[in-house]
C-alpha positions, 0 to 999 in steps of 0.5 A, spaced: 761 236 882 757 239 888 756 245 883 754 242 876 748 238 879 745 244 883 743 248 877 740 241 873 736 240 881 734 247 881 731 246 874 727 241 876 724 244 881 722 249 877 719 244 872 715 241 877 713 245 882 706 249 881 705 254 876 699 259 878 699 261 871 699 255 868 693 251 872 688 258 871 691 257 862 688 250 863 683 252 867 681 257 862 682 253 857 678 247 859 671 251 861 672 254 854 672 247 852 666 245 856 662 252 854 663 250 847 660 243 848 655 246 852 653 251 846 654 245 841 649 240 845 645 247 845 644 249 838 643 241 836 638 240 841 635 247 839 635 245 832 631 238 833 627 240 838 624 246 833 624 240 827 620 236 831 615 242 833 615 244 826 613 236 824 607 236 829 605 243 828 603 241 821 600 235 822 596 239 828 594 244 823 591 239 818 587 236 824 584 242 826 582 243 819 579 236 817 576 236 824 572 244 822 570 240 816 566 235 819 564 240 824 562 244 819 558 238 816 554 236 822 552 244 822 549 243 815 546 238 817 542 241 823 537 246 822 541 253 820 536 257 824 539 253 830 543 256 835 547 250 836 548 250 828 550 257 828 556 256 835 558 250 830 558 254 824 563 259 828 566 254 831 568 251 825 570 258 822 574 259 828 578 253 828 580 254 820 583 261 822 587 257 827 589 252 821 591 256 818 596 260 822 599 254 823 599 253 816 602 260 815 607 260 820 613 257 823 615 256 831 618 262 831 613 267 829 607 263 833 611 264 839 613 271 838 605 272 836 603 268 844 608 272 847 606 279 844 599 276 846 600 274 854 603 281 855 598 285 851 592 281 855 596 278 861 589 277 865 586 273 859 592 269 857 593 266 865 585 264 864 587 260 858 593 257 860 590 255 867 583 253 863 588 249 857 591 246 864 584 244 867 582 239 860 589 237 859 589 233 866 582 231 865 584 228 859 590 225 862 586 222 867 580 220 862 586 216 858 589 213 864 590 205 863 589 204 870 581 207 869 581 204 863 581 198 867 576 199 871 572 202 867 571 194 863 564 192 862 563 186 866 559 179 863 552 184 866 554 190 862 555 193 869 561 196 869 564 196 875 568 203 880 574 200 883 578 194 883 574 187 879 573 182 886 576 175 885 571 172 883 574 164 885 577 166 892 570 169 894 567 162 891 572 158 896 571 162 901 563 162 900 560 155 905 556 150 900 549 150 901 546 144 906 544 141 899 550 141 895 556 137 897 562 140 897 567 138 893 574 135 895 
């Protein structure tokens, strides 16, 4: 008897004990599985992010083309002979140049052309991203709710810097004068 269970206990060892080669199959497995999900989430993201980029770029585009418009309009509206008419006339010609790239071009091809820009002249391309960083702070900070209300005119027109004083507390901190009676 002795002899019938020791190859049943034997085969159960066998079945229970670790496998190197089974843990590093499912090992493999599971971080193909994960890689997979990970490419999957990537691609979606990737897709999303550039659907919403192309969105943007369209109505920046438009922007940039009404906003030379009007800017093309006050330079009519100056003397033409006038220096700043000229810059707004060049300004203006400048902007529907860039509307029209954005217009013309998908994500892509605006990166591909930034990038053949910032290696062509890297000098130029640091200054115009540290200049671009400067006015993005500077609106940042121009368009903060926290400025905005501080910024507030008061009753008097005076708009005050810093934080607005409590009115009441400093009334009741005030003494009355000798000749008013001070109310209870």
């Amino acid at each position: 008897m002795a002899v019938d269970t020791e190859p049943d206990q034997r085969d159960r060892r066998q079945r229970t004990e670790y496998q190197p080669s089974d843990a590093g199959s499912g090992a493999s497995r599971l971080g193909e599985m994960g890689r997979a999900q990970a490419q999957a989430i990537w691609t979606d993201t990737k897709a999303s992010v550039r659907s919403a980029l192309n969105e943007r770029q369209h109505s920046t585009a438009a922007e940039l083309h009404d906003f030379a418009s009007a800017l093309r309009g006050a330079a009519r509206n100056v003397d033409r002979r006038a220096t700043v008419a000229r810059v707004a006339e060049q300004a203006a010609d400048g902007l529907e140049q860039l509307s029209g790239t954005l217009r013309s071009k998908d994500v892509d091809g605006l990166i591909h052309d930034v990038e053949s820009f910032a290696r062509s002249q890297p000098a130029v391309f640091l200054g115009m991203a540290v200049a671009a960083g400067f006015l993005a702070i500077r609106f940042l900070k121009s368009t903060s709710p926290e400025r905005a209300a501080r910024t507030e005119p008061g009753p008097t027109g005076y708009t005050p810097v810093g934080p607005r004083p409590d009115l009441d507390a400093m009334a009741e901190a005030t003494p009355p004068f000798p000749h008013e009676p001070r109310s209870t």
